[in-house]
N, C-alpha and C positions, 0 to 999 in steps of 0.2 A: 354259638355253633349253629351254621346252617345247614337245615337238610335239601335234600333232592328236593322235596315237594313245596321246602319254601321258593327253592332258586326258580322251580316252575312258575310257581302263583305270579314273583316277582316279575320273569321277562311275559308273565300274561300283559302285563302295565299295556303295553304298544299294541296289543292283536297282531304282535308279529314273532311271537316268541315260540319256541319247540324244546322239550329236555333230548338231549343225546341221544338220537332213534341209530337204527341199522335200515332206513326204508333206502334200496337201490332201485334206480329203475333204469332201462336202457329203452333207446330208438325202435330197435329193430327187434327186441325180446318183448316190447309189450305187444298185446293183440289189441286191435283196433277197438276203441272203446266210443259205443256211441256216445249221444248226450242224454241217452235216456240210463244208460249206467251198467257196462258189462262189467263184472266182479275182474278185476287182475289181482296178482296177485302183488305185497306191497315188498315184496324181497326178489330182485332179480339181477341177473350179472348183464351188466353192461355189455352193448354192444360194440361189436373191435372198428364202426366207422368212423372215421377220420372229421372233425370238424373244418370247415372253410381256415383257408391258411391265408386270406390276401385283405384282413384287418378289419372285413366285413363281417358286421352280424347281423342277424336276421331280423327285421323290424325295426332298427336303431341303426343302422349303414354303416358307412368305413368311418372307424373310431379309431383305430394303430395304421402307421405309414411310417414310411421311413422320411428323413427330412434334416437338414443341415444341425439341426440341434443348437448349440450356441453356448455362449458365457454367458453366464446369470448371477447377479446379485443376490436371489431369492434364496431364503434358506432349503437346503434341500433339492436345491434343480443345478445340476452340474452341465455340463459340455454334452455329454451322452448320456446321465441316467435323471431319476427322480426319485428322491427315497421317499417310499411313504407309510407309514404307521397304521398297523391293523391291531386294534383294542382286541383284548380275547382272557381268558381266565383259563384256557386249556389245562398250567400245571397245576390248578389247586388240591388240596387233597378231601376236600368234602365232596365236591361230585367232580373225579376228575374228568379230565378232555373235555371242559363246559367250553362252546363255542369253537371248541378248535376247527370244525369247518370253515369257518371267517379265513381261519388264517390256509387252511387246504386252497378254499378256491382262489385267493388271496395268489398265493404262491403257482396256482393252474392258471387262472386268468396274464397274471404277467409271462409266462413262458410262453403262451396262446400272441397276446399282443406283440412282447418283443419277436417272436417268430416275423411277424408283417414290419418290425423297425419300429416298435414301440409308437411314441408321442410323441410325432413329429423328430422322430430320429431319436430320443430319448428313451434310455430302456427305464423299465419302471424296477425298480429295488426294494425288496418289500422286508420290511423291520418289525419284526415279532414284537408286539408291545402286551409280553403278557401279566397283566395285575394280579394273578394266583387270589381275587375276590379281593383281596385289603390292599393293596398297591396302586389301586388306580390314581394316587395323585404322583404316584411317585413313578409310575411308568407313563405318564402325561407327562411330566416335567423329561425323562427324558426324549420325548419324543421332540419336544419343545427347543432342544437343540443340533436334532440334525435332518427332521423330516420336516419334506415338504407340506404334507395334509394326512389329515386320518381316513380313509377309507374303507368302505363294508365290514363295522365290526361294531363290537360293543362290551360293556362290561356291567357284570349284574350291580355291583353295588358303583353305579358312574358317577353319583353326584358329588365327592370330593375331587373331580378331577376338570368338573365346569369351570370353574375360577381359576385352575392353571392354564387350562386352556386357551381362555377367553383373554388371559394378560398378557400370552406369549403371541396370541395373534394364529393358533393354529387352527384351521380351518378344518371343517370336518363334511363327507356328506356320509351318513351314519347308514348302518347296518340296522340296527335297535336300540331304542335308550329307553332307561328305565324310570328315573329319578324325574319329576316335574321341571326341576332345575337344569335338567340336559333336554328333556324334550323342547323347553322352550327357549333354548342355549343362542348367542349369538355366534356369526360367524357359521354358520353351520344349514344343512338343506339334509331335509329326509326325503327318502325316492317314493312313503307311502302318505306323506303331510298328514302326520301325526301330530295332534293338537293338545293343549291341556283341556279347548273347551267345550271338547265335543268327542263320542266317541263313535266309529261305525259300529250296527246292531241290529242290520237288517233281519237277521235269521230269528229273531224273537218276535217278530211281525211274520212272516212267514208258517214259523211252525204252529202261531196263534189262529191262522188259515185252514192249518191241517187240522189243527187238534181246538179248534173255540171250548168246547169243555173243558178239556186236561186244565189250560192256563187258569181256568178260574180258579184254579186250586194248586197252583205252586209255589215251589219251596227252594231257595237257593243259600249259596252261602262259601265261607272263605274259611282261610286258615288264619290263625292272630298274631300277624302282623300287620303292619301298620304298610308297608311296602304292598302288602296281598289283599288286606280289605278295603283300602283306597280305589282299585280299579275294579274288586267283586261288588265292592260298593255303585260305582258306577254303572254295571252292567243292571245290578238290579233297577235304577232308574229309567234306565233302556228298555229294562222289559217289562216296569210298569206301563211306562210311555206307550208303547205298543200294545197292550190291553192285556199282559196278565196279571193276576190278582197274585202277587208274593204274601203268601201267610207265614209264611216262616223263613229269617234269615238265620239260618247257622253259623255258630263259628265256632271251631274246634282247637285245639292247641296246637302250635307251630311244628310239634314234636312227634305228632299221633299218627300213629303204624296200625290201631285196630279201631276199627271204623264200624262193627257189628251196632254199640249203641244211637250211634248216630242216623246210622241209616234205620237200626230197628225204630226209634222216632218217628224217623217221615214215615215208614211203613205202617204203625199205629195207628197217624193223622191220616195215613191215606193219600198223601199229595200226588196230583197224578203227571204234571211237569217240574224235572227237575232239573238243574244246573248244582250239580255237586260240589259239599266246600269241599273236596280232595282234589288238589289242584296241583297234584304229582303221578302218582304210580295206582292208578287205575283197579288194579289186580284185587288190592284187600277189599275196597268197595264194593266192585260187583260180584265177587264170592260171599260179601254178608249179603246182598241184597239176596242171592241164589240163597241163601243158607235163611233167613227171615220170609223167604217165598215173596220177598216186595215185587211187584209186575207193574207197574206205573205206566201209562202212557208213552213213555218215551223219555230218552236221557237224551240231554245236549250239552256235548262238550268244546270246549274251547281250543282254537287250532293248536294248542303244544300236545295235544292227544292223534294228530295226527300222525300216528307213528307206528309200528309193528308192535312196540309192547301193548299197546290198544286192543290188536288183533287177538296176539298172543293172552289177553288177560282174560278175553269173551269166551277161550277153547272149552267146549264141553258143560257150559250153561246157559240156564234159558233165561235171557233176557230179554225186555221190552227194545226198541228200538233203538238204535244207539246213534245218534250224530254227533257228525264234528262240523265245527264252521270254520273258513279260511278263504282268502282274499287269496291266497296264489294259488298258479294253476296248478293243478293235481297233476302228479310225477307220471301215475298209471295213466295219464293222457297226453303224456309228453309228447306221441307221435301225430299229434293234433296241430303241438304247437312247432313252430320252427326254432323259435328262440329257448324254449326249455331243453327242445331235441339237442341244441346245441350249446347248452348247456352242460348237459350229460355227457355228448365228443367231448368239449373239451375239460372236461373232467378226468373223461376213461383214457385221454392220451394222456395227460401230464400230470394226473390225480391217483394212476392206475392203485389200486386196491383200498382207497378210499372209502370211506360209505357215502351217498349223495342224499340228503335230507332238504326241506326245506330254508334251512339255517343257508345251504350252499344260493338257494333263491332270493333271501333277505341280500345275502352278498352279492349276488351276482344283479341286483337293480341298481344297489348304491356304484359297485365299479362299471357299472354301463354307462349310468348317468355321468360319471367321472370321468371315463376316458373320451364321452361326446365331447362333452363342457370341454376340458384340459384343449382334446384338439382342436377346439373351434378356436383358442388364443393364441393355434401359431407358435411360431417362438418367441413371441413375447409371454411367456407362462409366468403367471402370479395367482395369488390367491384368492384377491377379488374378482379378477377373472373368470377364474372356473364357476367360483359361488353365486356369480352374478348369470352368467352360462345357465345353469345347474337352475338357478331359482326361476328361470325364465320359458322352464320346457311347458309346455302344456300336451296335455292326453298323455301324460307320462305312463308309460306301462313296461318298460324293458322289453318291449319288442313283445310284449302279451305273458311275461314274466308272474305280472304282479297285475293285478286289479288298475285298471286304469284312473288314474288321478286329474281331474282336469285342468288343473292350474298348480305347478309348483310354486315352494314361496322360502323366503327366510325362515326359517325357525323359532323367531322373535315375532314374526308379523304374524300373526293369527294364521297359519296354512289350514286348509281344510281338506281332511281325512278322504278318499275314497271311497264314493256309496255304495261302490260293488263288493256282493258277497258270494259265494257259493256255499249250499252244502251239500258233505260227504255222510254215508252211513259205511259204519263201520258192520262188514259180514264176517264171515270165517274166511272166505279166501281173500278181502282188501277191501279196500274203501272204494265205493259205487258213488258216482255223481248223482245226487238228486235233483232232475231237470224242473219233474213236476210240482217238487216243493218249494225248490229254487226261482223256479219261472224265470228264468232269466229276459230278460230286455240287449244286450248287450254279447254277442259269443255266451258264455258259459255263464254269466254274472246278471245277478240282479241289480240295477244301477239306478232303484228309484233314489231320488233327492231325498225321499222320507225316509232312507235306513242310516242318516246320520241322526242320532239324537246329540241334540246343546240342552248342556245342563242351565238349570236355571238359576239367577244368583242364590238361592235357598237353598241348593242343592250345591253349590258349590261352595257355600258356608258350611253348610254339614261337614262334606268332605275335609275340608282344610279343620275343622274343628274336633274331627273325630280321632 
């Protein structure tokens, strides 16, 4: 049995994962947020304007047109449509609706495109492939016989579905993967080149900046599994690598709902930077740390806290500072960007009462990047096509969607991660961009070379051996 908090830890693997938030933002309901960081608030109703109807988006250009279409041999590409396979876990019943946005904007993005005449006259048809967590080989297999590609999606337990994958020839540019064995999958193109052998980690250099004392003395940690201390594992060699001194790595059981002894611990020792093993539900952590009077330096959280229950869990205690880090643009600044702004239209048209999270921005790189690639082959549409398209973008960002990538690549071939990072602090009224800690070099991002840490073969023995 998995909990909530493991499924979290788990989609942490990629630095691109979120548990099921309610954060809405709209265009024209947010107030202009500088870069220096006006508080908005992270729940808001969507704005009623309308996104571009004529196949154009914002940053990435005309990707849907209309166009003779054709007969196809390919599996999945018919005269007028294209079916395609969006991975998701939505019915499961341990933490239900997991990823169902994949499959929301999944289903918003095609109504958006076909409106313009889809891909090249081809409307896109979109095939719920949901694995309810233990079906992913068997909801891969059938994908395997009537879709063209998998598109913006994922599924937390993926790696039994790598090998059906890879034997039917389906092609994937993914949403999130979790498993080593789908990160490094062939066939297949990530829109954030997610690597096995290196992770971004800028924000532990950073807050080593703000805080050089705290780091001498922190303390991080996971929950026990082998899915969740693999990439907690990771993180702490990141944030050795950047000069903090980890004294204590924790690790709690997979199962654990009260968190008083663990936090009274660090409280004891005094650690004054922390990255907490609670790598779920936020809430019991910082009520013991309020109730053990722990005041630490500051807490940094990993982007799947990027969320309202975050907000929600800070109400009415007094805590040290609270950050989150994340590679995509923050929602509360959407009216900054063009590409998130419309995002959000066309969400609110064809998505109407939806929630919009970051999950719908993992989605919405992978089908950008997909419908570029698809329409640059014309009607001759195939799979190496697209993936070869796809593998070939450089400054990849989804129109400023996501952290800009400078070189896409196979997913076999060593890709290499994006160095840009942002952080957010979480207040009582939402998450504030932190300019001055962030320093960005780049719009909102810090994008030095040095926030990618590569492990070293010693460190990647460890991992594979632990």
């Amino acid at each position: 049995m998995m909990s909530q908090k493991a499924m979290a830890g788990i989609r942490k693997r990629t630095v691109a994962f979120v548990t099921v938030t309610s954060l809405v933002a709209g265009p024209a309901a947010l107030a202009a947020v500088s870069q220096a960081g006006a508080s908005v608030s992270p729940t808001r109703t969507l704005a009623s304007s309308s996104p571009a109807t004529n196949g154009q988006w914002p940053g990435v250009g005309k990707i849907c047109e209309s166009g003779a279409g054709g007969a196809s041999s390919v599996r999945g590409v018919g005269t007028n449509t294209i079916h395609i396979a969006v991975p998701n876990d939505a019915s499961n019943t341990i933490v239900p609706g997991l990823e169902k946005e994949f499959v929301q904007f999944a289903n918003a993005f095609a109504s958006w495109c076909n409106a313009s005449g889809g891909i090249n006259g081809r409307h896109i048809v979109i095939d719920n492939r949901d694995a309810a967590l233990f079906n992913a080989a068997q909801v891969t297999s059938q994908a395997c016989q009537s879709d063209f590609m998998e598109v913006g999606g994922g599924m937390a337990l993926d790696q039994p579905s790598v090998p059906v994958r890879e034997a039917c020839g389906l092609g994937s540019i993914t949403g999130y993967t979790v498993s080593d064995a789908s990160a490094g999958g062939t066939l297949q193109v990530n829109p954030s080149g997610i690597s096995n052998k290196s992770v971004t980690a800028g924000w532990f250099a950073a807050l080593a900046k703000k805080y050089p004392q705290a780091v001498k003395n922190a303390a991080m940690g996971a929950e026990n599994s082998a899915s969740i201390i693999e990439p907690e594992k990771k993180y702490e060699f990141a944030a050795q690598g950047a000069g903090w001194n980890v004294k204590n790595f924790q690790v709690a059981p997979l199962s654990e709902t009260v968190w008083t002894p663990y936090v009274q611990q660090w409280a004891t020792s005094g650690y004054q930077a922390i990255w907490p093993s609670d790598t779920g539900n936020m809430a019991p952590w910082f009520q013991a740390m309020a109730t053990a009077n722990y005041n630490p330096a500051f807490v940094i959280l990993g982007v799947q806290f990027y969320a309202k229950s975050t907000i929600q869990a800070m109400a009415g205690l007094h805590l040290p500072p609270v950050y989150v880090e994340t590679g995509w643009w923050p929602l509360e600044m959407a009216s900054q960007n063009p590409s998130t702004e419309q995002l959000l239209q066309v969400m609110h048209k064809y998505a109407k009462g939806d929630t919009v999270n970051f999950d719908d921005e993992e989605a919405a790189e992978a089908w950008l990047l997909w419908a570029k690639s698809a329409s640059a082959c014309g009607a001759n549409l195939t799979v190496s096509c697209v993936l070869n398209n796809a593998a070939a973008e450089k400054n990849w960002s989804a129109g400023g969607i996501q952290a800009p990538v400078a070189k896409l690549s196979m997913s076999n071939e060593n890709p290499q991660p994006s160095p840009c990072f942002a952080i957010l602090q979480a207040k009582p009224g939402g998450f504030v961009y932190q300019k001055a800690i962030t320093q960005p070099t780049q719009s909102i991002w810090n994008c030095n070379p040095k926030n990618v840490y590569t492990f070293t073969p010693q460190q990647v023995t460890a991992l594979t051996s632990s």
